[in-house]
N, C-alpha and C positions, 0 to 999 in steps of 0.2 A: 504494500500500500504506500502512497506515492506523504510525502511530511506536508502536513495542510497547511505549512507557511508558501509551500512550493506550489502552491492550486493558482490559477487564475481565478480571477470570481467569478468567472461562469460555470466554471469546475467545482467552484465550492456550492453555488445553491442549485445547479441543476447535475450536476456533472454523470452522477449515477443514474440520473432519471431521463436522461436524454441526452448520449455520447456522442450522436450525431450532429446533435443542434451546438453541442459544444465545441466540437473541434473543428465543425464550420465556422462558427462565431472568433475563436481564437486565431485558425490558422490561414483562413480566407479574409474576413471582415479585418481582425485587427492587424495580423501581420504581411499579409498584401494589400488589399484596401486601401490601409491606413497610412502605409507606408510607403506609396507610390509617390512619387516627387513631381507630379503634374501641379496639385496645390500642395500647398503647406497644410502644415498640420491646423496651426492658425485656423485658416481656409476651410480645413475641413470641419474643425467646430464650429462654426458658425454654422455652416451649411447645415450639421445634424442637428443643433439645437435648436435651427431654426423651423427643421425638417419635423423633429418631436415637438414644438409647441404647435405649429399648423396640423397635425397630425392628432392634438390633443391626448399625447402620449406619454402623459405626465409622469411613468410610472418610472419611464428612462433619466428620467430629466436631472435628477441628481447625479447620479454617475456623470452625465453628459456635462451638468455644469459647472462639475467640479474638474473632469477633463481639459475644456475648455480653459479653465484658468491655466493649469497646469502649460496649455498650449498656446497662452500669453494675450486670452482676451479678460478684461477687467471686469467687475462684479459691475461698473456702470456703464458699461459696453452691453453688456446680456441683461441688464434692468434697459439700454436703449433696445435692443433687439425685441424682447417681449413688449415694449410700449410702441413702437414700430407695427408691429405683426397684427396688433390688437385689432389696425382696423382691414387687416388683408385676410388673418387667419380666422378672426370672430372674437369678438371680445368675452368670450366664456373661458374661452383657452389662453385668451391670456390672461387672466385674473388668476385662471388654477397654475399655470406656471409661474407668474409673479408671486404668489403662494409658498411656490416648494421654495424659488429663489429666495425669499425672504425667511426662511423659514431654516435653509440651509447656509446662507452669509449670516445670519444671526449666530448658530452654532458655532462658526469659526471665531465670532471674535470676544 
């Protein structure tokens, strides 16, 4: 059995229940995918986070928006992106993303 510090986290909550949706998620999505040098990673967050709030796919949105930082867009860059979207995506969807954001930059500080 593989030491659960070494799992991805899609290995750790799904990993035994669905190997397939796993090692496609890891070795397609985030290590080809993610790692193609057509855009930046930058680039890429944005796109997905902007992809899951028009999508109202709130459930990603933490992983995703704490990615994003990681991938050098600011906590008032992705509060302009969700205030932005509000009137493209629907303004339901972005009140419940404005939500997690707020909810998860709170925790950090």
């Amino acid at each position: 059995m593989s030491n659960p510090n070494d799992l991805t986290p899609a290995q750790k909550m799904i990993g035994e229940f669905a190997p397939k949706l796993v090692q496609l998620n890891d070795d397609v999505l985030f290590a080809d995918v993610w790692e193609r040098k057509e855009l930046s990673p930058r680039e890429r967050s944005l796109i997905t986070v902007s992809s899951l709030i028009a999508g109202g796919n709130t459930e990603q949105l933490g992983f995703h928006f704490n990615k994003a930082k990681v991938n050098g867009l600011t906590e008032e860059e992705l509060i302009e992106v969700i205030t932005h979207l509000a009137f493209y995506a629907g303004w339901p969807k972005a009140m419940s993303a404005i939500t997690v954001a707020k909810e998860l930059f709170s925790e950090e500080k």
